[in-house]
SEMI-678433 format. One line per field, with one value per residue (C-alpha): residue number from 0; residue in one letter; chain; x, y, z. Coordinates in steps of 0.2 Angstrom, whole numbers, plus 2048, in hexadecimal, padded with zeros to 3 digits. Each point is the difference from the previous one (the first is absolute). Layout:
SEMI-678433
nr	(NUM,...)
rest	(A,...)
kette	(A,...)
x	(X,...)
y	(Y,...)
z	(Z,...)
//
This chain:
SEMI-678433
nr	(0,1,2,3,4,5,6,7,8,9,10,11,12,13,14,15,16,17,18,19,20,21,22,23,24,25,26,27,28,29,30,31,32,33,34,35,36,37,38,39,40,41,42,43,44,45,46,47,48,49,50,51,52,53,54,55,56,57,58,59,60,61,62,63,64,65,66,67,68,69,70,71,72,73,74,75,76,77,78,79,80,81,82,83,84,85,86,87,88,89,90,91,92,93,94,95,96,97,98,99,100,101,102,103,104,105,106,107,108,109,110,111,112,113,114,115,116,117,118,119,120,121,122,123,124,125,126,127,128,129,130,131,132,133,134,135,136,137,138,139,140,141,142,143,144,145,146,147,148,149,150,151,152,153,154,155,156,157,158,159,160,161,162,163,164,165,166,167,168,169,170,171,172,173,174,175,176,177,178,179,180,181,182,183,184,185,186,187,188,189,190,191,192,193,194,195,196,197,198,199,200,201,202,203,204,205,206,207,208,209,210,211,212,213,214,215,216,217,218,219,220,221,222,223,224,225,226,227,228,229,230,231,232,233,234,235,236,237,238,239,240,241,242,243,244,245,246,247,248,249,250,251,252,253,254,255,256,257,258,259,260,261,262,263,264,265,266,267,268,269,270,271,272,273,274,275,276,277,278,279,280,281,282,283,284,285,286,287,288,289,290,291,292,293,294,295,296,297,298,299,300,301,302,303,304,305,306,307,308,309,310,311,312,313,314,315,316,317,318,319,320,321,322,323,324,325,326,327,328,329,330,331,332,333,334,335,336,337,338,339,340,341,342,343,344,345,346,347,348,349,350,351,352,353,354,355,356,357,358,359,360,361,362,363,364,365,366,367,368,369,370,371,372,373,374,375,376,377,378,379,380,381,382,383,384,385,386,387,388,389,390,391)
rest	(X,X,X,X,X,X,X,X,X,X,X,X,X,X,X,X,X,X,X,X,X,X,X,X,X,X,X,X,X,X,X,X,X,X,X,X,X,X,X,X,X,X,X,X,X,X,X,X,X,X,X,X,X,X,X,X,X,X,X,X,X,X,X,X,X,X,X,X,X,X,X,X,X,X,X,X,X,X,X,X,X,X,X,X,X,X,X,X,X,X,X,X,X,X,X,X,X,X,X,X,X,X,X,X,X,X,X,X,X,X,X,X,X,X,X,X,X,X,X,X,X,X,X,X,X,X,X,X,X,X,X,X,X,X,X,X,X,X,X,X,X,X,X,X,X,X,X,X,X,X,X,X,X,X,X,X,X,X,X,X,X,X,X,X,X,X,X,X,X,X,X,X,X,X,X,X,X,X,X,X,X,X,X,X,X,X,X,X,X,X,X,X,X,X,X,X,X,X,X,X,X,X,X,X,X,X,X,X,X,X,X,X,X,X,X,X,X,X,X,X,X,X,X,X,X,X,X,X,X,X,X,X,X,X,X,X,X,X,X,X,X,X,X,X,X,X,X,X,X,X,X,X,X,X,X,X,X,X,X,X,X,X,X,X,X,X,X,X,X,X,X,X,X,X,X,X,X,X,X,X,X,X,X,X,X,X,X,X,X,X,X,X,X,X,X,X,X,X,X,X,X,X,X,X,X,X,X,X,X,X,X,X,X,X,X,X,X,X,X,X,X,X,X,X,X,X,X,X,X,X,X,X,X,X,X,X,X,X,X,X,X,X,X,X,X,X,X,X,X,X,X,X,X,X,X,X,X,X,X,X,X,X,X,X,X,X,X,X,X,X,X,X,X,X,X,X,X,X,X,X,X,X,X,X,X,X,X,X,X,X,X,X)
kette	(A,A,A,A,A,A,A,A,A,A,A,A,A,A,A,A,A,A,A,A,A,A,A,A,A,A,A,A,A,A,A,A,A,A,A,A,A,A,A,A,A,A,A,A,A,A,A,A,A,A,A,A,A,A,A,A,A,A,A,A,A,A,A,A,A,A,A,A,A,A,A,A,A,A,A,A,A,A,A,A,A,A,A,A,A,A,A,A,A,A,A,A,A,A,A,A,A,A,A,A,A,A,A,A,A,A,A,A,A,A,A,A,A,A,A,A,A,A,A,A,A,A,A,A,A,A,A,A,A,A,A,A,A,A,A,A,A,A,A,A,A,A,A,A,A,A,A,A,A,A,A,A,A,A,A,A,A,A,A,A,A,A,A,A,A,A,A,A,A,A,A,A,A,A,A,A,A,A,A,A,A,A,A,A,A,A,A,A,A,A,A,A,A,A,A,A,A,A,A,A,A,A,A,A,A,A,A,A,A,A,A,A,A,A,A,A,A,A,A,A,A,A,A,A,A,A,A,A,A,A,A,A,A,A,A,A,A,A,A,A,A,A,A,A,A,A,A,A,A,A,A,A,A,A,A,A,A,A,A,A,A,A,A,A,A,A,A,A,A,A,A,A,A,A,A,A,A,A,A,A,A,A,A,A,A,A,A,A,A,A,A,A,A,A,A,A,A,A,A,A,A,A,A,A,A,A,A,A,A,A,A,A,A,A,A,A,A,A,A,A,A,A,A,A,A,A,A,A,A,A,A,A,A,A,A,A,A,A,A,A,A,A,A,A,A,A,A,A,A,A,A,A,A,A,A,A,A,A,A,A,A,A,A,A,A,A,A,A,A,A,A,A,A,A,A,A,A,A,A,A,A,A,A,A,A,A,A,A,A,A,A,A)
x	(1A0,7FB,7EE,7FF,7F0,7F7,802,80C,812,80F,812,809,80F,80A,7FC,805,811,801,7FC,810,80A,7FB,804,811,805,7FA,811,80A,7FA,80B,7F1,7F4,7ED,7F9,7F5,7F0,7FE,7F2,7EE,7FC,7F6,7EF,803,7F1,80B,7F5,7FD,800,815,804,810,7F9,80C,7FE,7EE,7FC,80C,7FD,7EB,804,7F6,7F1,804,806,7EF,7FA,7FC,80C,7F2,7F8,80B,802,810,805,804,806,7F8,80B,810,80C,7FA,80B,80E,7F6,80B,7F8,803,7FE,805,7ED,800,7F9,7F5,7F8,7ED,802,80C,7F5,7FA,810,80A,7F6,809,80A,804,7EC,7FF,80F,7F7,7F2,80A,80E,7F5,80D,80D,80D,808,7FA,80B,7F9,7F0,800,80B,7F1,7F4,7FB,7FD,7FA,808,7F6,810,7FD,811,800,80E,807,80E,806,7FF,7F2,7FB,7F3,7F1,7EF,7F5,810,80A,80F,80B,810,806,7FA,80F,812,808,80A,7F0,7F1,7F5,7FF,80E,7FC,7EF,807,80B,7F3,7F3,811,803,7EC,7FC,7F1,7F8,7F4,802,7F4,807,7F4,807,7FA,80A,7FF,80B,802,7F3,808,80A,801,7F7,806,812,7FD,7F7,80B,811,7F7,7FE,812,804,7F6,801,7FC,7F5,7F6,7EE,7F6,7EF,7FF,809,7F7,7F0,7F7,7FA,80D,806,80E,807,802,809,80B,805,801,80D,7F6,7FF,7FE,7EF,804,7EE,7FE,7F6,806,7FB,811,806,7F7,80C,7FB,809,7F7,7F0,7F1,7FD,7E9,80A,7FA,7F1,7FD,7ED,7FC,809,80D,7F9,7FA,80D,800,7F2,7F8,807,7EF,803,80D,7FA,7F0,80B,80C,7EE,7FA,812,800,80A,80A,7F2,7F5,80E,804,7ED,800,811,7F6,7F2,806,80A,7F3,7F3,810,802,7F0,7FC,7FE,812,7F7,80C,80C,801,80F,809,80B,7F6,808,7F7,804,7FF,80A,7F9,7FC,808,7F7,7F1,80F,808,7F9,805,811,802,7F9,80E,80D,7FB,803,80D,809,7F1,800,80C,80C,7F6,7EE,809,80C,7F7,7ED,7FC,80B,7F8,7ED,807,805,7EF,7F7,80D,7FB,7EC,808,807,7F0,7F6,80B,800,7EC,7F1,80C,805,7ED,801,7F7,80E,80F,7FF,800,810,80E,80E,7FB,80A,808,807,80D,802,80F,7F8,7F7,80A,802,7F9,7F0,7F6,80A,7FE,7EE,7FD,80E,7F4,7F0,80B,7FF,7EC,7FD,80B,7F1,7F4,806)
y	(14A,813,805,811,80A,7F7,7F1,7FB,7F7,80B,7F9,7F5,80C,7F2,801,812,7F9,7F5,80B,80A,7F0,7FC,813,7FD,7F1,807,80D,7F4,7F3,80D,80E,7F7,7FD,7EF,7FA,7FB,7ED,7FD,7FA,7EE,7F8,7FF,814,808,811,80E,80A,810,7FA,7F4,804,802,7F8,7EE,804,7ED,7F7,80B,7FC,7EC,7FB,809,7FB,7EF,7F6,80D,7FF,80C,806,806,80A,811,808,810,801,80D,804,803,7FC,804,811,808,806,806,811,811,7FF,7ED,7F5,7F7,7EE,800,7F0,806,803,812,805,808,80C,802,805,810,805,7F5,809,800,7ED,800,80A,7F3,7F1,800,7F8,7FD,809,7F2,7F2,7F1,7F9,80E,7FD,7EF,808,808,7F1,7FC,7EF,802,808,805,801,806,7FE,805,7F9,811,7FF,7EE,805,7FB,80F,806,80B,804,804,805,80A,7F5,801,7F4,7F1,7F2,7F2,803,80D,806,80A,7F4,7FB,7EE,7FB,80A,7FA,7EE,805,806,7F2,7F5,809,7FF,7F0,801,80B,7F9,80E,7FF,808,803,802,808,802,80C,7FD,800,7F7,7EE,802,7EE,809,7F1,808,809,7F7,7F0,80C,803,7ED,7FC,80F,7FB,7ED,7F5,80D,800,7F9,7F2,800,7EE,800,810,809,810,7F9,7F8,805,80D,7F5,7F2,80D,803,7ED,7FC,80E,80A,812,804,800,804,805,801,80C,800,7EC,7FE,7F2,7EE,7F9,7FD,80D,80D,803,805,810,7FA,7FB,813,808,813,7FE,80D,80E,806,80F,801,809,807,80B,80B,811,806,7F9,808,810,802,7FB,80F,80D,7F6,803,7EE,801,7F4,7F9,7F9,7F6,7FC,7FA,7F4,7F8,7FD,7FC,7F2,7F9,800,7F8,7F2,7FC,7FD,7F5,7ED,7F9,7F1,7FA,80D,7F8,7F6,80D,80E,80F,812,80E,80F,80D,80E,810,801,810,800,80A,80E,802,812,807,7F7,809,812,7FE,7FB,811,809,7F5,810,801,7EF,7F5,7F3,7F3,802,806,7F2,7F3,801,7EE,7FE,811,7FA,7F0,80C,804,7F0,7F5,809,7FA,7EE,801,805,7F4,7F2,805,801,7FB,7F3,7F6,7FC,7EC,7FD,809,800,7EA,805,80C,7F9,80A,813,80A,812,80E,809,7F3,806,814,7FD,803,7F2,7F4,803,7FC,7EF,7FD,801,7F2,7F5,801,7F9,7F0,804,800,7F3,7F4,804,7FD,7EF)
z	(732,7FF,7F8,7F5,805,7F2,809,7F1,804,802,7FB,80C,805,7FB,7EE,800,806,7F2,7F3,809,7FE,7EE,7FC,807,7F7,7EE,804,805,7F0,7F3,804,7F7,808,807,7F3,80B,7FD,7F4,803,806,7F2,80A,803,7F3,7F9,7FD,7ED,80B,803,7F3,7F8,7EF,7F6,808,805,7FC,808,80E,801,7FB,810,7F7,7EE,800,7FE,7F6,7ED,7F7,7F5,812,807,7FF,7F9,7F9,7ED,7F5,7F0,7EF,80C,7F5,7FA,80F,7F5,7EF,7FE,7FB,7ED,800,7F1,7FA,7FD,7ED,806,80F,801,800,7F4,7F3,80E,80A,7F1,800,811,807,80F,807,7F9,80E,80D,7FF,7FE,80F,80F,80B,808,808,7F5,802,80D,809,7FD,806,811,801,802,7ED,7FC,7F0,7F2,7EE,7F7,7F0,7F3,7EC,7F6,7F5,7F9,804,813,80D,808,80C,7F9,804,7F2,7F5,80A,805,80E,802,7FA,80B,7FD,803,7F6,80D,807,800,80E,7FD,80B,80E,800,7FF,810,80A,7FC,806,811,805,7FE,80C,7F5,7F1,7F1,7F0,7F0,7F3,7EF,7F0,7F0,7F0,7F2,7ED,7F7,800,80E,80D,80F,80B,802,80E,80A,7FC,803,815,802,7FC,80B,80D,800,80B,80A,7F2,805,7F2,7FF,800,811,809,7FA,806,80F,807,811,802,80A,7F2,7F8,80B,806,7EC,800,7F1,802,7F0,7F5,7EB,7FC,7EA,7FE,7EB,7FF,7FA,807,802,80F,812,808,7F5,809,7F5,7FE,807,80F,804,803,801,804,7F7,809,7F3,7FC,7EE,7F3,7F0,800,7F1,7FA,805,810,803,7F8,80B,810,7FD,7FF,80F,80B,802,812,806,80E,7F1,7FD,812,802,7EF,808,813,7F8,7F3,80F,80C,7F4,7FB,810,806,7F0,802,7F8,7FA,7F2,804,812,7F9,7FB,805,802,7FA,808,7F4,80C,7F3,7F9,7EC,7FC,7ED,803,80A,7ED,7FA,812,801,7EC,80A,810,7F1,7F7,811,806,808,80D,805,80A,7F8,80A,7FA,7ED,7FD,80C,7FF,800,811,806,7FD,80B,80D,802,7FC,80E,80F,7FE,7FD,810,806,7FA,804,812,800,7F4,7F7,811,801,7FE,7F2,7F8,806,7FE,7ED,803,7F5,7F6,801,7F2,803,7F5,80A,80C,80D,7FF,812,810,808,7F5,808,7F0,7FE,812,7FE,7F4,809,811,7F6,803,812,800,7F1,80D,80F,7F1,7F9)
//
């Protein structure tokens, strides 16, 4: 065996052969390339690698003994905000809808926090989805705040179905949907939570059977992938998990604030990084927190921006909209992400791996999620998996 200078091993000459073999036989086989075989189970894959979209099948070896409500995943925040249009039609029950009426197309700018569907988004490693659905006009739709997007069950063009087919192609991977409703006044919010666990069946996880800290690997044997978290306390049936199965830990960032608020953030510029350093610091200070009663419970790092305090000067770049790009006009909630992601990705990679918090690391919530090349920012919480395994 031949040694490079560095005293590492250099190839066998017969593997370059081989290579030359395989290459020859992927023309022969109708042109198409030798799939290399996949891993042995003991083989540990690395986040750096992992295709993104089976990213927990993929790292079983490190996740199979592990509590569900301790390992790190990606989620996307408001999930189904991706395809809120321009001029958006408002659902008259939403939070927002006194306030968004006034302009619906900036109550769109900060409302759409995705950009990829949700089948995309989960591609792209979520495994937790805030879907968000308002029922307007006897259709289930999705909406954030009260812009609404599609319809979510089948019309001819809703998600539900391709959802339920991807959650049926990757049974290795464990997905959390968290869903809240707005409706009419008297409306049964338990439809559509009750319309996913016929769609999804017998994937559908109980309570009574599995619980937060159950071992992925439970999951999996048990052959549930699915979690239906009811976040609108509409249904009272084991396979409706209660909406304090969740803790935030106090890192949602706080909305709603004053008009004065608002007012004195517009005189004092109010940039961007002010936000950015409320988000790290509410998530740094959540992590390092003692769980205590929360310890049983899935744990939702809010790692969003809150655009609120960003109104007057989202109103100023509307006014000059002729001087500012489409993707800072029409999409200021997913460009403050743009800024905010790239420190996530920092952090995750340094002060966050420090022991004492990265054991606490659990679902990590995004706006914009697919927007990183590479998935780097995905790819950096999936590898807190990889030192939480050294940990125990």
């Amino acid at each position: 065996m031949r040694h490079g200078t560095d005293g590492t091993h250099l190839r066998r000459p017969a593997a370059g052969l081989a290579a030359l073999v395989l290459a020859i036989a992927a023309v022969v086989i109708g042109g198409r390339p030798v799939q290399a075989a996949p891993a042995a189970p003991g083989d540990r894959t690395a986040a750096a690698t992992v295709d993104l979209s089976r990213w927990m099948g993929d790292m079983h070896t490190y996740l199979d003994d592990r509590p569900l409500n301790r390992i790190a995943m990606p989620g996307s925040h408001d999930s189904g905000s991706w395809n809120i249009p321009a001029d958006p039609v408002l659902c008259t029950s939403g939070w927002s809808y006194n306030v968004a009426s006034l302009d619906p197309r900036l109550a769109a700018s900060i409302s759409r926090a995705q950009s990829s569907s949700l089948t995309g988004q989960l591609d792209e490693g979520a495994r937790y989805l805030d879907l968000r659905l308002c029922l307007q006009d006897g259709q289930w739709r999705t909406f954030h705040g009260a812009p609404m997007g599609g319809p979510f069950f089948d019309d001819g063009s809703g998600e539900a179905s391709s959802v339920k087919r991807w959650i049926d192609a990757h049974p290795s991977e464990v997905v959390l949907i968290d869903v809240s409703a707005a409706a009419p006044a008297g409306t049964d919010l338990s439809e559509p939570l009750t319309r996913l666990r016929d769609l999804f069946g017998a994937r559908v996880a109980t309570r009574t059977e599995l619980s937060p800290t159950s071992p992925y690997g439970d999951f999996t044997k048990a052959g549930k992938n699915v979690v239906l978290i009811d976040s609108s306390a509409g249904v009272d049936q084991p396979w409706a998990w209660h909406a304090d199965s969740i803790s935030d830990r106090g890192s949602y960032p706080a909305g709603d604030p004053s008009w004065w608020e608002i007012l004195k953030s517009f005189f004092n510029g109010s940039p961007p990084q002010q936000i950015y350093d409320q988000t790290l610091s509410l998530n740094r200070a959540a992590l390092a927190r003692d769980p205590g009663a929360d310890a049983g419970r899935f744990f939702v790092l809010s790692s969003i921006v809150q655009p609120d305090l960003q109104i007057p000067q989202l109103f100023l770049i509307r006014l000059l909209s002729p001087f500012f790009p489409a993707s800072v006009r029409d999409n200021y909630l997913m460009y403050l992400a743009n800024g905010l992601n790239p420190q996530l990705v920092t952090k995750l990679r340094t002060d966050w791996r420090a022991p004492e918090l990265a054991r606490n690391m659990n679902i990590v919530t995004i706006d914009n999620l697919g927007h990183r090349p590479q998935g780097d920012l995905q790819r950096a919480v999936i590898d807190i998996n990889t030192l939480s395994a050294r940990l125990g």
